[in-house]
C-alpha positions as CSV (number, residue, x, y, z in Angstrom):
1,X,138.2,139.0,135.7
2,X,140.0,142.1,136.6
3,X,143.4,142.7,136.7
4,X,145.3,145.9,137.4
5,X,146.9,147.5,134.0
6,X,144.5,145.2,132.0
7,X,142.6,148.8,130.0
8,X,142.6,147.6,126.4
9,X,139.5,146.1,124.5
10,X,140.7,143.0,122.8
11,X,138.2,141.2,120.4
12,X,137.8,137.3,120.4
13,X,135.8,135.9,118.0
14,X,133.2,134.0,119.4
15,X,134.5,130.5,120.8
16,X,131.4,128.5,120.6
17,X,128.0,128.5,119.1
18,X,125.0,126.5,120.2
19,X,122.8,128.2,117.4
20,X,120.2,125.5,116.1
21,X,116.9,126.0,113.6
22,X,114.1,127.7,115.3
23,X,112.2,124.5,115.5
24,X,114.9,122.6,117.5
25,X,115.4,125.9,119.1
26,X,111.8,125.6,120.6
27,X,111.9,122.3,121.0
28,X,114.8,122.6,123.3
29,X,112.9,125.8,124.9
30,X,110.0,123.5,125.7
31,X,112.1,120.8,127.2
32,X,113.9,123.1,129.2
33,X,111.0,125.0,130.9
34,X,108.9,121.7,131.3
35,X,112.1,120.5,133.2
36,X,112.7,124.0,135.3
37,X,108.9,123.6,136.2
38,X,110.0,120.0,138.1
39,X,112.7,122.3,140.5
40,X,111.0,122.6,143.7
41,X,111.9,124.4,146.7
42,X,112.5,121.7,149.7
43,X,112.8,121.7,153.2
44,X,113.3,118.0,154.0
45,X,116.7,116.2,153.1
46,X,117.5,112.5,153.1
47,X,120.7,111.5,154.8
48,X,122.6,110.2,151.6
49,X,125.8,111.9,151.2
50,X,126.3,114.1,147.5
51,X,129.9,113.9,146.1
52,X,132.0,116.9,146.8
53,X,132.7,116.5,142.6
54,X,129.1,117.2,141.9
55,X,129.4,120.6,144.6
56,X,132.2,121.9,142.8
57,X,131.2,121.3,139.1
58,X,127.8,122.8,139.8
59,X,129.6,125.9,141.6
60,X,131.6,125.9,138.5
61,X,128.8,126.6,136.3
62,X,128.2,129.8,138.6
63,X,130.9,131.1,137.4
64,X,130.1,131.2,134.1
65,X,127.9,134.0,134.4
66,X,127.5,137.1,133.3
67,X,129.0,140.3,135.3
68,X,129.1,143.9,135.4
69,X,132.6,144.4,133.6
70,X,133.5,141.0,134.0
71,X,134.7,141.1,137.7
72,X,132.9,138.7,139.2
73,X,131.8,139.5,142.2
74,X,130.9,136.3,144.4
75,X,131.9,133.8,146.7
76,X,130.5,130.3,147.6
77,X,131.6,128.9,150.6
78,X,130.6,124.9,150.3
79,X,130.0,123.2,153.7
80,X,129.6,119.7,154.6
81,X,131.6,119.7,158.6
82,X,128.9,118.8,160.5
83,X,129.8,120.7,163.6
84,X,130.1,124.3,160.9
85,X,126.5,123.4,159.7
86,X,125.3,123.1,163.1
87,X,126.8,126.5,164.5
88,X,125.2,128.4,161.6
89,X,122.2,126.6,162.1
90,X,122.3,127.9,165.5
91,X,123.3,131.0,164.7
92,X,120.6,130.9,162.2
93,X,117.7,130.1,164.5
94,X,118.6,132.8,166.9
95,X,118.0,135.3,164.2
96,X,114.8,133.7,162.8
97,X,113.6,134.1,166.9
98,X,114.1,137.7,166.6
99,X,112.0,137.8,163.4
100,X,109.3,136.0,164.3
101,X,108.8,137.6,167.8
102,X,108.7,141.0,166.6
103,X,111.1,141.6,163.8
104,X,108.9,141.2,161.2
105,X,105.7,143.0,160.9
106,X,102.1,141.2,160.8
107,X,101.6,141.6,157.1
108,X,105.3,139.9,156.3
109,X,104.2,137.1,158.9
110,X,100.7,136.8,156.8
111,X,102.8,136.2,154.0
112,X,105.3,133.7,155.0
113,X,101.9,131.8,156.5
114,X,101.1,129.6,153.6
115,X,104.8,128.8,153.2
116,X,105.2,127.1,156.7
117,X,108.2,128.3,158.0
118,X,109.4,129.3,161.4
119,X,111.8,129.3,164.0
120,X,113.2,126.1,163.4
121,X,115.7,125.4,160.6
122,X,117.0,121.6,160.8
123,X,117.5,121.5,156.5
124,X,120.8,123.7,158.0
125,X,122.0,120.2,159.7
126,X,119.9,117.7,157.3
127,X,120.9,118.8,154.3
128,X,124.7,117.3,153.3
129,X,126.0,120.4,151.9
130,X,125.6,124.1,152.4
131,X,126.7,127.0,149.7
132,X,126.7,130.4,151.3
133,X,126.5,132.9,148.5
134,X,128.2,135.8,148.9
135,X,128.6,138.8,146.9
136,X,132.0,140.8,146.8
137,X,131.6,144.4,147.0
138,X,134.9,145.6,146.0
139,X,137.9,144.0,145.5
140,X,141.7,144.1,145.8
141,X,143.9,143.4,143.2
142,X,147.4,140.9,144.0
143,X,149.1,144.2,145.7
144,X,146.3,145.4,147.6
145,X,144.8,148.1,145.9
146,X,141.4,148.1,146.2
147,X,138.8,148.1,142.9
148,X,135.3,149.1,142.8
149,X,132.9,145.8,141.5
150,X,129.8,146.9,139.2
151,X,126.2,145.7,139.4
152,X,127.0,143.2,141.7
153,X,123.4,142.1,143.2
154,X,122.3,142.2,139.4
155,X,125.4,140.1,139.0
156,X,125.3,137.8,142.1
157,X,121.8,137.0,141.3
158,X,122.2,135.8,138.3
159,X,125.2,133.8,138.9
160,X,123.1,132.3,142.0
161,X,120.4,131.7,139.3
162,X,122.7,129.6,137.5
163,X,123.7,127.3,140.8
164,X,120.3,126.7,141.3
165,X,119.3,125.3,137.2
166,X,122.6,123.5,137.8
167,X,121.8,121.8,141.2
168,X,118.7,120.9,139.7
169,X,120.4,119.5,136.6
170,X,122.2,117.0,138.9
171,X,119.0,115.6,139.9
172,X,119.7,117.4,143.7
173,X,117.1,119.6,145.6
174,X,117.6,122.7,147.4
175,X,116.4,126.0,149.7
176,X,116.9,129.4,149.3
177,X,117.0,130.2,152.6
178,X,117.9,134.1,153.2
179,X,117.8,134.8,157.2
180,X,118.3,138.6,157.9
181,X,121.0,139.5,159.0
182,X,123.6,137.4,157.9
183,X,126.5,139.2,159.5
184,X,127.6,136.0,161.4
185,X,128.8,134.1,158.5
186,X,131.7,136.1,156.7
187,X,133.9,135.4,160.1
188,X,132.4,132.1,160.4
189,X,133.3,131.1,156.6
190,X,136.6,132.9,156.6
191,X,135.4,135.5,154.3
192,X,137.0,139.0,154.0
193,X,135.3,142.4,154.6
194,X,134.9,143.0,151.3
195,X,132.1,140.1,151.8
196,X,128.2,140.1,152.5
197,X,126.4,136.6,152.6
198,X,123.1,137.1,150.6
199,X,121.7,133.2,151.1
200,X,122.4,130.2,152.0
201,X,121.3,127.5,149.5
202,X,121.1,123.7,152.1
203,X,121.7,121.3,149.2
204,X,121.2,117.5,148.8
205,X,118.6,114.5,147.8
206,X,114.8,115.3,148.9
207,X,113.8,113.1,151.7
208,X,111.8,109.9,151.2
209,X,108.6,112.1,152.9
210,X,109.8,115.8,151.5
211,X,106.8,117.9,151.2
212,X,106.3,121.2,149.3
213,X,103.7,124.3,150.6
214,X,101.1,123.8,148.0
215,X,101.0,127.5,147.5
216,X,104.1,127.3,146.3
217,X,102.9,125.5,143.0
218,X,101.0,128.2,142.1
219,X,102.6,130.2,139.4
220,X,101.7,133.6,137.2
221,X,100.5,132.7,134.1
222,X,102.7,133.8,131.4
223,X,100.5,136.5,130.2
224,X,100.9,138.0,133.6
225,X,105.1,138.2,133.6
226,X,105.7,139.2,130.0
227,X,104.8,141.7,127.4
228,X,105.5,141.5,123.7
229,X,106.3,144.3,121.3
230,X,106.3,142.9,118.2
């Protein structure tokens, strides 16, 4: 994190190791991917509440990650006040109208067809929670000055990467649901200029009757997302 007159490079030797022998290694690779490949994407939310505890400690493992120069550079605004998820779900929906009468252009709409969405967002009202990502960038140190943040989509991504593996770790569901533009929700979340939302994530327990697109199963084979150059 930054802080103003903080320029030297101070070594810590490396607090904790989680090194194991390469078969355990895999092992836990394995177990770890055949879990990630059980996180779905969902659109229908049961009504059963989710501790605020479980919000915060999964938010918490957000900020562990990795940033450019360590500043960062992100925001998430949790929101369970019914009448707040029901005004951004408004707000929401009045966007997503705009998109799909004309905003978007017929080969983005052929896209999205498979995937089922539309105008109509009720996981913003379903769903107990909502995090609204957002990514800082710049920021201002305690007397004002303002500091320049590095990499921080590259950053913000992966931090929101994290959030998601973690609400799935709880055994919780969620969307990432990204409507364009988003400039209604800095003022409505209290969030400084400095702020952009980039996605809000509707989190809870999958409804008794949640259904997935069945495109949405279909993956790229390995071979097809990596390269080796051994």
């Amino acid at each position: 994190m930054y802080r103003k007159g903080e320029v030297a490079y101070r070594p810590l030797p490396l607090p904790d190791r989680v090194q194991m022998p390469p078969q355990e290694s895999l092992a836990a690779a394995e177990r770890f991917r055949d879990y990630m490949r059980k996180r779905h994407s969902v659109r229908h939310y049961a009504a059963d509440p989710v501790p605020e505890a479980v919000i915060r400690t999964c938010i918490a493992a957000a900020g562990t990650a990795p940033s450019g120069a360590n500043h960062q550079p992100w925001h998430f605004a949790a929101i369970a006040d019914g009448a707040m998820k029901a005004r951004i779900r408004e707000a929401a929906e009045e966007e997503e109208r705009a998109f799909y009468s004309g905003g978007a252009g017929d080969e983005w709409l052929a896209a999205l067809e498979p995937i089922g969405t539309g105008v109509a967002k009720p996981h913003l009202t379903d769903a107990p929670w909502l995090i609204v990502v957002f990514a800082q960038r710049w920021g201002e140190t305690e007397d004002g000055t303002r500091y320049k943040n590095y990499y921080v989509p590259e950053s913000v991504g992966i931090a929101t990467g994290l959030l998601i593996a973690a609400i799935h770790h709880a055994g919780l569901v969620c969307l990432e649901h990204t409507p364009n533009p988003m400039k209604f929700l800095p003022a409505m979340c209290g969030r400084p200029a400095s702020e952009k939302a980039v996605m809000i994530l509707p989190v809870g327990y999958p409804a008794a009757d949640a259904t997935v697109p069945e495109v949405a199963k279909r993956k790229k084979p390995l071979e097809e997302i990596m390269t080796v150059f051994g």
